[in-house]
C-alpha positions, 0 to 999 in steps of 0.5 A: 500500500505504501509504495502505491501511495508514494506514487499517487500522490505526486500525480495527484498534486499535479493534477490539482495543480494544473485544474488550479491553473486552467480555472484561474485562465478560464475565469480571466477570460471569463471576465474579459468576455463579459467586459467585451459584452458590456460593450466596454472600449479597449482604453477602459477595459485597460484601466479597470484591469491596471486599478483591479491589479493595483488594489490586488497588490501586496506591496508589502510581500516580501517584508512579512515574509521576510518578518515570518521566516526569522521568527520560524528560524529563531523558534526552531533555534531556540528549540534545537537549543532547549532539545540539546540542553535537556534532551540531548543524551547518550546512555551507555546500554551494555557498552553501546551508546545511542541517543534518547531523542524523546522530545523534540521542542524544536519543531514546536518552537519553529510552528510557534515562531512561525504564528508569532512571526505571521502576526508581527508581520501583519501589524508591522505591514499594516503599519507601514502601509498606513504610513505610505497612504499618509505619504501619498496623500501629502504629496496630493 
């Protein structure tokens, strides 16, 4: 059954994948159509698209993603040290050593890091885009 299964899913990932591609191309043309219907110029079609894309955008992207995945580094750090200060041992059993791995906070702490860092970032966007309207509204 395993072997089958590592099979299906890359396949089935793929699949899912590509449906997900053609829906998003069929409703964009979709939208296109109902424009021409309306009777809409090309000029206006142009504009309504270019404002939809600038409302759409996240000018922000990279600076919470960034904010995220140091938070998701520093949680998995933090837990990597806290696993190798407590956990971290080797027990001699008839001359044979090995290492008792029981806890694992580390990839806790990554998870926990990464919800802590997913709203610091939230905030400290919200921030700055408040920030940048402001400055665009002095510049009017």
């Amino acid at each position: 059954m395993v072997p089958v299964l590592g099979i299906m899913v890359p396949i089935i990932f793929f699949i899912v994948v590509g449906f997900v591609i053609a829906l998003v191309f069929q409703l964009k043309s979709k939208e296109k159509q109902m424009m021409i219907e309306k009777g809409l110029s090309t000029e206006q079609m142009v504009e309504l698209l270019k404002s939809k894309e600038k409302d759409n955008r996240n000018r922000f992207l990279m600076l919470k993603g960034g904010i995220i995945l140091i938070f998701l580094v520093i949680g998995g750090i933090i837990g990597d040290l806290i696993d190798r200060a407590f956990y971290f041992k080797y027990e001699n059993f008839s001359g044979s050593h090995y290492y008792d791995g029981s806890a694992n906070y580390s990839v806790w702490l990554a998870f926990l890091g990464l919800g802590i860092g997913a709203v610091a970032a939230h905030f400290i966007a919200k921030k700055y885009e408040i920030t940048e309207e402001k400055r665009i509204q002095s510049l009017k």
